[in-house]
C-alpha positions in Angstrom: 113.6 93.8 101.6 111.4 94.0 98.3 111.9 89.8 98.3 110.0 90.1 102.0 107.5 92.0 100.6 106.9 90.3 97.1 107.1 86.8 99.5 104.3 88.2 101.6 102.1 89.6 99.0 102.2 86.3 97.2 101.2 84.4 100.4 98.7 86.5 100.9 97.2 85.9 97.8 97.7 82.2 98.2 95.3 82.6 101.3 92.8 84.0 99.9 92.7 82.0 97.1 92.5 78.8 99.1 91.4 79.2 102.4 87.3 79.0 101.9 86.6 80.6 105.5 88.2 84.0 104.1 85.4 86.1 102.3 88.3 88.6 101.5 89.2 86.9 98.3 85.8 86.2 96.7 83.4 87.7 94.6 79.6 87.8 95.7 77.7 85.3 93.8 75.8 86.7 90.5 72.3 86.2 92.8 73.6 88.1 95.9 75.2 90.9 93.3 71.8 90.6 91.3 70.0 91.5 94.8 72.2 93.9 95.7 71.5 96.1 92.4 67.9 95.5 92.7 67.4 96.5 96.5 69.8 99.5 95.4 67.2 100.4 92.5 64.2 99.6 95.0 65.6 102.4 97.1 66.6 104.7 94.6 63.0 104.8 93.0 61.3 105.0 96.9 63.4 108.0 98.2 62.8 109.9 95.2 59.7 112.1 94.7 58.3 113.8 92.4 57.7 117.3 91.7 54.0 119.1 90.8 
């Protein structure tokens, strides 16, 4: 039983490692990341207000 399971887990991570269709295994790219944490900020700073 655990040789099933360590025989699927390593597959799995062999498909995600190769197959470039998947977007399970991969990181964003440092621009869509960069993007990500500025839109964040940009929304951040918008929603918040500030008191009299």
């Amino acid at each position: 039983m655990l040789f099933v399971l360590a025989v699927n887990l390593v597959g799995d991570g062999l498909r995600d490692a190769l197959d470039p269709t998947s977007a399970a295994g991969r990181r964003p790219s440092r621009r869509a990341r960069t993007r990500a944490l500025a839109d964040s900020r940009q929304t951040v700073t918008t929603t918040r207000r500030s008191t009299p």
